[in-house]
Every structure is written in structure tokens, then in C-alpha cells.
C-alpha positions as a Python dict, from the first residue, in 0.01 Angstrom:
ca = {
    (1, 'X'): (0, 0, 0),
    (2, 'X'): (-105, 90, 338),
    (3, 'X'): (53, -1, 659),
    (4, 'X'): (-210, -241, 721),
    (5, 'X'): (-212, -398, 419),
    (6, 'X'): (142, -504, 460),
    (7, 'X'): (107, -632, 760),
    (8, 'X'): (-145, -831, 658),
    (9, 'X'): (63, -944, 378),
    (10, 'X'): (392, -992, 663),
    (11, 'X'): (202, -1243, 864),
    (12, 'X'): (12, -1462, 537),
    (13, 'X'): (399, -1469, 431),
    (14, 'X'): (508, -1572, 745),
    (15, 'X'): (215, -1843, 824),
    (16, 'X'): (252, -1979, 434),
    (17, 'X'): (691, -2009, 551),
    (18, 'X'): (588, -2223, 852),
    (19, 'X'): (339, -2462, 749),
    (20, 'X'): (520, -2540, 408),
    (21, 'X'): (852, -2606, 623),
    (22, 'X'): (640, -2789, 887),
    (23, 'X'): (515, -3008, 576),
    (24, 'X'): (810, -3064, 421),
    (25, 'X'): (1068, -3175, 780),
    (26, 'X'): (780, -3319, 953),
    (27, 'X'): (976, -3608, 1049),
    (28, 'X'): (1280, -3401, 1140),
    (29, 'X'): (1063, -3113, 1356),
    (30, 'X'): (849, -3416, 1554),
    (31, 'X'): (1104, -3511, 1778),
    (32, 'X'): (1201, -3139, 1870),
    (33, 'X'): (802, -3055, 1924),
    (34, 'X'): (774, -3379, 2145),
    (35, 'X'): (1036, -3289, 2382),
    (36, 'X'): (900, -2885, 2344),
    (37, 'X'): (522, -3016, 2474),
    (38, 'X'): (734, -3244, 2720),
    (39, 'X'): (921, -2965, 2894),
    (40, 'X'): (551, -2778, 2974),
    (41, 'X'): (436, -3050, 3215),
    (42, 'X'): (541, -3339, 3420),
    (43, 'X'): (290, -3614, 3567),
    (44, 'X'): (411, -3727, 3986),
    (45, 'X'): (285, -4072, 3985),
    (46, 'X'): (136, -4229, 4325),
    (47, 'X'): (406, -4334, 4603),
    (48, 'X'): (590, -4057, 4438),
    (49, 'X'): (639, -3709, 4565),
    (50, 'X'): (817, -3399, 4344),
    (51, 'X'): (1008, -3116, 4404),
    (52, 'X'): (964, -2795, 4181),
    (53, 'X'): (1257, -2541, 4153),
    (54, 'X'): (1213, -2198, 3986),
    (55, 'X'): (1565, -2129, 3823),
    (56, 'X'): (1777, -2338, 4028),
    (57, 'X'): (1592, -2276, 4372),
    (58, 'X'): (1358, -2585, 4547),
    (59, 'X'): (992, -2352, 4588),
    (60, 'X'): (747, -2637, 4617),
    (61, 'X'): (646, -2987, 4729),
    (62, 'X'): (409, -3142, 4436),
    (63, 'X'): (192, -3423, 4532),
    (64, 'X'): (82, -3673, 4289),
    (65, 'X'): (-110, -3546, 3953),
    (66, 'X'): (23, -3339, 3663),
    (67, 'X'): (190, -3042, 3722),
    (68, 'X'): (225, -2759, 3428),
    (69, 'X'): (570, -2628, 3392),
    (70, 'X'): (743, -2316, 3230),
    (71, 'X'): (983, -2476, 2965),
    (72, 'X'): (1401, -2331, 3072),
    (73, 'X'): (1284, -2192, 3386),
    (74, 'X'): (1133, -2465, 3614),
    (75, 'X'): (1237, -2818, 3697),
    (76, 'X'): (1053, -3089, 3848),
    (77, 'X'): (1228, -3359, 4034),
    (78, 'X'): (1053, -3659, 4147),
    (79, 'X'): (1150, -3937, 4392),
    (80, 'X'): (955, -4207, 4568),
    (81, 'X'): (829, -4182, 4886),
    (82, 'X'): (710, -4513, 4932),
    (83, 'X'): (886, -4777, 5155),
    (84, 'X'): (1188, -4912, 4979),
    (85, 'X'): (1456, -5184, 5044),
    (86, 'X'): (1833, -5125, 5051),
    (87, 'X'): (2032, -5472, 5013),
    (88, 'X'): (2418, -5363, 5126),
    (89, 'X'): (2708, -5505, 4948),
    (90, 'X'): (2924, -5776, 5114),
    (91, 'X'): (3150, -5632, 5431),
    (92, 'X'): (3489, -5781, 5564),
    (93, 'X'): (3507, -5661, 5929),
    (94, 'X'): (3730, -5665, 6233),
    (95, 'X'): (3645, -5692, 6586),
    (96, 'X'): (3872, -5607, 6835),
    (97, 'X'): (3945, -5918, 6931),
    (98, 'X'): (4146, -5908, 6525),
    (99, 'X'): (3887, -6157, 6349),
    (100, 'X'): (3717, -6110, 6031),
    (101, 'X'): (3353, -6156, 5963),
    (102, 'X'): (3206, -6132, 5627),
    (103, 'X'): (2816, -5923, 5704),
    (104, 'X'): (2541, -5870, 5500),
    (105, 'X'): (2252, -5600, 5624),
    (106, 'X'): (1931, -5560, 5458),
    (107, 'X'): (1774, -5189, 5520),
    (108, 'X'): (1376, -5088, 5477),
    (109, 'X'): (1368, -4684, 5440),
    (110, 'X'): (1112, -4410, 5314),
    (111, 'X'): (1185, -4088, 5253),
    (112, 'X'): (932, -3816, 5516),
    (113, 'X'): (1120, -3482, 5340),
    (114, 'X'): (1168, -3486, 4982),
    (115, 'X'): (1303, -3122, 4994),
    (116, 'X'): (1609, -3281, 5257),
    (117, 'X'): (1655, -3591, 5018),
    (118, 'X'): (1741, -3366, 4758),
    (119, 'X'): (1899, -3047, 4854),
    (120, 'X'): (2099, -3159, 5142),
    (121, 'X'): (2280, -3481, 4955),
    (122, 'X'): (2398, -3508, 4629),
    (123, 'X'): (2308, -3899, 4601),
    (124, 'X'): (2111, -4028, 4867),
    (125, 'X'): (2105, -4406, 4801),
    (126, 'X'): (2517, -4371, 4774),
    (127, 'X'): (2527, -4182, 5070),
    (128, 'X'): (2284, -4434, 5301),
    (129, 'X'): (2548, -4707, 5144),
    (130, 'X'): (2874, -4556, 5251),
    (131, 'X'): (2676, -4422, 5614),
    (132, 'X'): (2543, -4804, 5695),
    (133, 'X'): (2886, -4932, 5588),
    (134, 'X'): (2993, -4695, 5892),
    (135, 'X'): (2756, -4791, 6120),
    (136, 'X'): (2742, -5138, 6097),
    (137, 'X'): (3166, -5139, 6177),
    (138, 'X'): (3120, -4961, 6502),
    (139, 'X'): (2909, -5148, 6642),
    (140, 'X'): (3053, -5491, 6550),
    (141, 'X'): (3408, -5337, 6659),
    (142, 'X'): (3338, -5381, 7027),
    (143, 'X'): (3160, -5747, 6958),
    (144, 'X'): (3310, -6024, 7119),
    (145, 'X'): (3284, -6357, 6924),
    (146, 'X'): (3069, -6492, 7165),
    (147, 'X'): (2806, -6156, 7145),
    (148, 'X'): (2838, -6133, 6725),
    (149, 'X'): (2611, -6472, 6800),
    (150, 'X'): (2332, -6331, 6923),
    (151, 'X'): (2196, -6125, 6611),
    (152, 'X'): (1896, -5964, 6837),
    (153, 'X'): (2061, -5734, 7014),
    (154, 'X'): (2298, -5619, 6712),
    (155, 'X'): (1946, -5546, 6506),
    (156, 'X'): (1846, -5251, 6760),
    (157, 'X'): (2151, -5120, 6818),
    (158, 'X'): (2224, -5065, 6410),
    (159, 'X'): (1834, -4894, 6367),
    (160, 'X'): (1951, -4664, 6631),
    (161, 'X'): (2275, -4567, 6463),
    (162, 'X'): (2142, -4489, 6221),
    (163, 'X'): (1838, -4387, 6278),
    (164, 'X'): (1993, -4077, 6429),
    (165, 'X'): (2239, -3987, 6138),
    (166, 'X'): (1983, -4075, 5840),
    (167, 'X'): (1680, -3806, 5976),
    (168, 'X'): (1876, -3507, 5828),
    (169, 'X'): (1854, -3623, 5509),
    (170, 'X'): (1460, -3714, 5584),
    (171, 'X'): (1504, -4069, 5594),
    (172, 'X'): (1330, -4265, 5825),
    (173, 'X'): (1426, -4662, 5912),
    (174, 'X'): (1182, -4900, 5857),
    (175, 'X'): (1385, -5214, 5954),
    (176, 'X'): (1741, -5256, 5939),
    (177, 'X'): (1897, -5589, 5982),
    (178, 'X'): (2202, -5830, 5972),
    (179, 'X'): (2093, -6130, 5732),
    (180, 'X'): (2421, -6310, 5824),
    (181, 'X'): (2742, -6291, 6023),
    (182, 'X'): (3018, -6550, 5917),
    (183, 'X'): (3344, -6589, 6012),
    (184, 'X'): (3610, -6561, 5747),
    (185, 'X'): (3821, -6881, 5696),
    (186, 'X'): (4098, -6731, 5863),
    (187, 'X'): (3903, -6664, 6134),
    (188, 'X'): (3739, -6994, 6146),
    (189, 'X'): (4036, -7175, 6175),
    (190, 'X'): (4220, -7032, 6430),
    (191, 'X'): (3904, -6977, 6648),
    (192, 'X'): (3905, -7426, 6604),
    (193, 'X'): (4311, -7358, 6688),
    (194, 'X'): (4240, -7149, 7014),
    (195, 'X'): (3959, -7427, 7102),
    (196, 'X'): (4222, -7724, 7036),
    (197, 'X'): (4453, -7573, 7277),
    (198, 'X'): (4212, -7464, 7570),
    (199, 'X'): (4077, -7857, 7561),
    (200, 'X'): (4476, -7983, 7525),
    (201, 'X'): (4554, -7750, 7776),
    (202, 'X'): (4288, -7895, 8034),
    (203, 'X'): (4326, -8236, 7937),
    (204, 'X'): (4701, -8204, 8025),
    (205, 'X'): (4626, -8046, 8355),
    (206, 'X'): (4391, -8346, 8426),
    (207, 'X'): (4652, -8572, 8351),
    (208, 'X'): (4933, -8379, 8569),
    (209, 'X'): (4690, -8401, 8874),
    (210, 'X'): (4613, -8807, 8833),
    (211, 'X'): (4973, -8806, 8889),
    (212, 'X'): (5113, -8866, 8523),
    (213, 'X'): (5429, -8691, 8519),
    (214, 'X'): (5401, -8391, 8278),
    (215, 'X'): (5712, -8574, 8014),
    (216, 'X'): (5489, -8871, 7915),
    (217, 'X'): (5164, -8623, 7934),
    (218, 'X'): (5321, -8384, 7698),
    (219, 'X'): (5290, -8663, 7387),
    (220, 'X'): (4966, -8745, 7440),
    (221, 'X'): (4825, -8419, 7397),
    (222, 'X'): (5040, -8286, 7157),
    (223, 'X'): (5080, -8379, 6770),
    (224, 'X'): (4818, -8374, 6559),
    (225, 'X'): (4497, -8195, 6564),
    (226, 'X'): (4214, -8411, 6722),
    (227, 'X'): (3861, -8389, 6748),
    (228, 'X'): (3752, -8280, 7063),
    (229, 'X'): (3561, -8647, 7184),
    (230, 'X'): (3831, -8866, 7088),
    (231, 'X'): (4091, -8639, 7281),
    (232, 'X'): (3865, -8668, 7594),
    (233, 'X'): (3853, -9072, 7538),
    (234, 'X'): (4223, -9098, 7504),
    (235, 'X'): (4286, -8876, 7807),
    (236, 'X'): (4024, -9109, 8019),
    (237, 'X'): (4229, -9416, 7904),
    (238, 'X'): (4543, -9306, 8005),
    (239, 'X'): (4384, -9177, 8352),
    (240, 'X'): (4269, -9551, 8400),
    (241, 'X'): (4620, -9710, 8292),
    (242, 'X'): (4774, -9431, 8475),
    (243, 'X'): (4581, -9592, 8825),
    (244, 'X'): (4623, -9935, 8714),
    (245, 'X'): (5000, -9921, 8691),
    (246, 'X'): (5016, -9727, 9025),
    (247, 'X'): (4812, -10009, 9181),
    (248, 'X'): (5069, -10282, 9070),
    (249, 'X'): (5368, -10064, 9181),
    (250, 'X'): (5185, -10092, 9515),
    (251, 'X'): (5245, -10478, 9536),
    (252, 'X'): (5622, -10482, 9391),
    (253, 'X'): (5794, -10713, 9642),
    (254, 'X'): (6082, -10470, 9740),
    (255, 'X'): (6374, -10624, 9981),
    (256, 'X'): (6375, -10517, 10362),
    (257, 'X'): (6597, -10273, 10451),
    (258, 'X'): (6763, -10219, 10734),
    (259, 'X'): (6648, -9948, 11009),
    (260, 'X'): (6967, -9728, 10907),
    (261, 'X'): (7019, -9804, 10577),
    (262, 'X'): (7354, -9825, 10385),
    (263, 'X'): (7395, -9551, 10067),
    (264, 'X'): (7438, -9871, 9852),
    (265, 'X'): (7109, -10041, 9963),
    (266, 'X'): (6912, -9720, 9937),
    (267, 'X'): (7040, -9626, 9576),
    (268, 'X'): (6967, -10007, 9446),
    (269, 'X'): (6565, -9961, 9569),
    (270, 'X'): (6531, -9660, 9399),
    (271, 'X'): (6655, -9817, 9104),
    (272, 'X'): (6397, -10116, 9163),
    (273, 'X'): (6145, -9831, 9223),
    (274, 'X'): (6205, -9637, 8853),
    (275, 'X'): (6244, -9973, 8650),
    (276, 'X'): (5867, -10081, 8812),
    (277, 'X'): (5752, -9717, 8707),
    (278, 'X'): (5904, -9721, 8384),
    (279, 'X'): (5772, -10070, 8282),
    (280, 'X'): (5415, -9972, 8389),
    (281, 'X'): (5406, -9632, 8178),
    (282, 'X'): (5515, -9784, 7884),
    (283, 'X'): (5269, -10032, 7940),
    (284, 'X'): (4963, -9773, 7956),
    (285, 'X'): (5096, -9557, 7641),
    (286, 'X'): (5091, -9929, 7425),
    (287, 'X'): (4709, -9944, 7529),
    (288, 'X'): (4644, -9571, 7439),
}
């Protein structure tokens, strides 16, 4: 046999092997040729944009289409480049002022460098996540309560944050903003607390300059918790009785004294004096 003639003979032998083991593990051998044929080629759908790397190194941008790869040696990773939205999880937050807000943000990105979204950060949407969770605390830390009203302002100031920080991993903000601000229960309540005392506090002062002394003052405004209205009415009343009973002190028939008068004369009209105090006081906190 010649040296042709056996090769001949090698490669029927060999082709005969193949197809009869092809026939007879079909079923077993598609799989394995699917994901062989699948490893050649990779299809970048539109509002997508891919990134090829040639053992382990990012060579080139691929726009949408198919792109033919060489199976163990290239990769193709794609990710879309189309606007998308970013809904942050709940945050609790402190101001300065030691209150606690619970904030939501919504964020509207697309990605302008694919070969930055995936070479320079290891997750990107995890990483815009923990970066706006940043963010969004320092620039509510210096927020009065009165300024975390006013969401306006707080919208700018956030794209601008991050704005700045998200561009090196070629990200570019859409719209970034603060769907809600709340105040915490906590918080709630003691911010009612503070305004309780502020309104007791100048309701008591109104009282001490309508000449109520500050001992029968003290009970009106103290206790418990009012609303705000009928804490006003109740401090007008007691204004009104307050000027009533000083206008019938004013006509309290009190016995002449003499020009120089004696210790024991003096000390029995002062006691007339309190007694017609007392008895008009008493009168005006019945009526309250």
C-alpha cells in the first residue's frame, strides 16, 4: 500500500468515526455544538453598545449589528446606552440641626463611554447607588428644616454633585431628583414639641405684659398639649378678665388715711388691696 493510499484510507476511517458518533449522541453533542456556533458571534442590539476584548484587553467599541468572534480568545460585552432610570432605595438622614428625614431620589442616566463603564468600575449600577447615597447626605446635612421644604433648589444642587463624580465612569445625568422628603416620627413630634413651646412661650410673655403676674400665668400655659387656636383663645380670655378685674379693683371703696399714716393703718389697706386682687383672679381663671 502506498503512502497515499493510506491516507486516503486514514481520513474515510476518520470521517466514517465522526458521523456514526454524531448519529448515534446527537442529542448529547447538540447542546455542546450550540454553544460552539454561539461563542463565534454575538448580535449588539439597538440602544446597545459593546465592548470587544482580545484576551483580557478592551480593543474595540462595536456598534449595533453582529459581530464575528474568535471562540477562547475574544469577548464581547454589551451594555445599554440608552437613557435609563435609577429608583434609589429608602434613606434615613440627619441634618445638622439632629432630625431625621426619610428621602427617596429618582435618577435618569445614559452611559457616553462604554469603555469607562466597564473598565474603570467593577459594577456600575452598585457603584451610582452607594455614590448618590453620598451625595444626596451632603447636601441635606447643611439643610435647615425650613430649606429641606423647598425641593427646587435641592434638585440642582444633587445633578451637580454628581454630575461631577459620575463623568469618570462615562455617565452622564439626565435628571436627578428628590420624589419626597418626610420627616421621621421622631422628628415630627418634637418639631410639634419645639412649636408648642415657642407659642406657650409668647403667649406667657403676652400675659406677663397685660400685667398677670407670671404665678397664675404659669398654669394657664402649661399642662397639656394644646392646639395652637384654642391656646390663643384662652390666652385672649384671660387678657380680657385680666382688665376686667383690674377695672373693679379701681372702684374698691378703700378707707381714708391719714396724711402720715400709722404702720397699723397702712398694713390693714394692703391687706384690703391683696384680698380685692385675689378675689378678682380667681374670678377670671373660673371663666377660662
Amino acid at each position: 500500500m502506498t503512502a497515499a493510499g493510506f491516507v486516503d484510507t486514514l481520513l474515510s476511517g476518520i470521517q466514517e468515526w465522526v458521523f456514526e458518533t454524531v448519529r448515534e449522541n446527537l442529542f448529547a453533542l447538540a447542546p455542546a455544538g450550540y454553544a460552539f456556533f454561539r461563542s463565534m458571534g454575538r448580535t449588539v442590539e439597538s440602544g446597545n453598545t459593546g465592548l470587544l476584548f482580545s484576551l483580557g484587553r478592551a480593543t474595540t467599541v462595536v456598534e449595533p449589528g453582529f459581530r464575528f468572534l474568535i471562540p477562547f480568545f475574544q469577548k464581547l460585552e454589551v451594555v445599554p446606552t440608552r437613557a435609563r432610570t435609577l429608583d434609589l432605595a429608602e434613606q434615613r438622614l440627619t441634618n445638622f440641626e439632629g432630625l431625621v428625614y426619610e428621602v427617596d431620589v429618582n435618577l435618569v442616566y445614559r452611559i457616553v463611554d462604554v469603555r469607562k463603564a466597564l473598565v474603570e468600575v467593577d459594577d456600575l449600577e452598585r457603584a451610582m447607588r452607594e455614590l448618590s447615597g453620598i451625595s444626596v447626605m451632603e447636601v441635606l446635612w447643611s439643610r435647615s428644616r425650613t430649606a429641606l421644604s423647598k425641593v427646587e433648589g435641592l434638585d440642582g444642587e444633587l445633578e451637580r454633585a454628581l454630575a461631577g463624580r459620575l463623568e469618570a465612569w462615562g455617565v452622564v445625568i439626565e435628571q436627578v431628583g428628590f420624589t419626597s422628603i418626610r420627616a421621621s416620627r421622631v422628628t415630627l413630634r418634637l418639631v410639634q414639641l419645639g412649636d408648642t413651646v415657642r407659642e406657650r412661650r409668647r403667649g406667657l410673655a403676652s400675659l406677663v405684659e397685660n400685667g398677670l403676674a407670671l404665678r397664675l400665668g404659669l398654669p394657664l400655659v402649661s399642662g397639656g398639649i394644646l392646639p395652637r387656636r384654642r391656646a390663643l383663645r384662652a390666652i385672649d380670655r384671660e387678657i380680657r378678665a385680666r382688665a376686667r378685674v383690674r377695672r373693679r379693683a379701681r372702684i374698691v371703696r378703700v378707707p381714708a388715711v391719714p396724711t402720715s399714716p400709722t404702720p397699723r393703718a397702712s398694713q390693714k389697706q394692703d391687706r384690703i388691696r391683696r384680698k380685692a386682687q385675689q378675689r378678682g383672679a380667681k374670678k377670671a381663671l373660673r371663666r377660662v
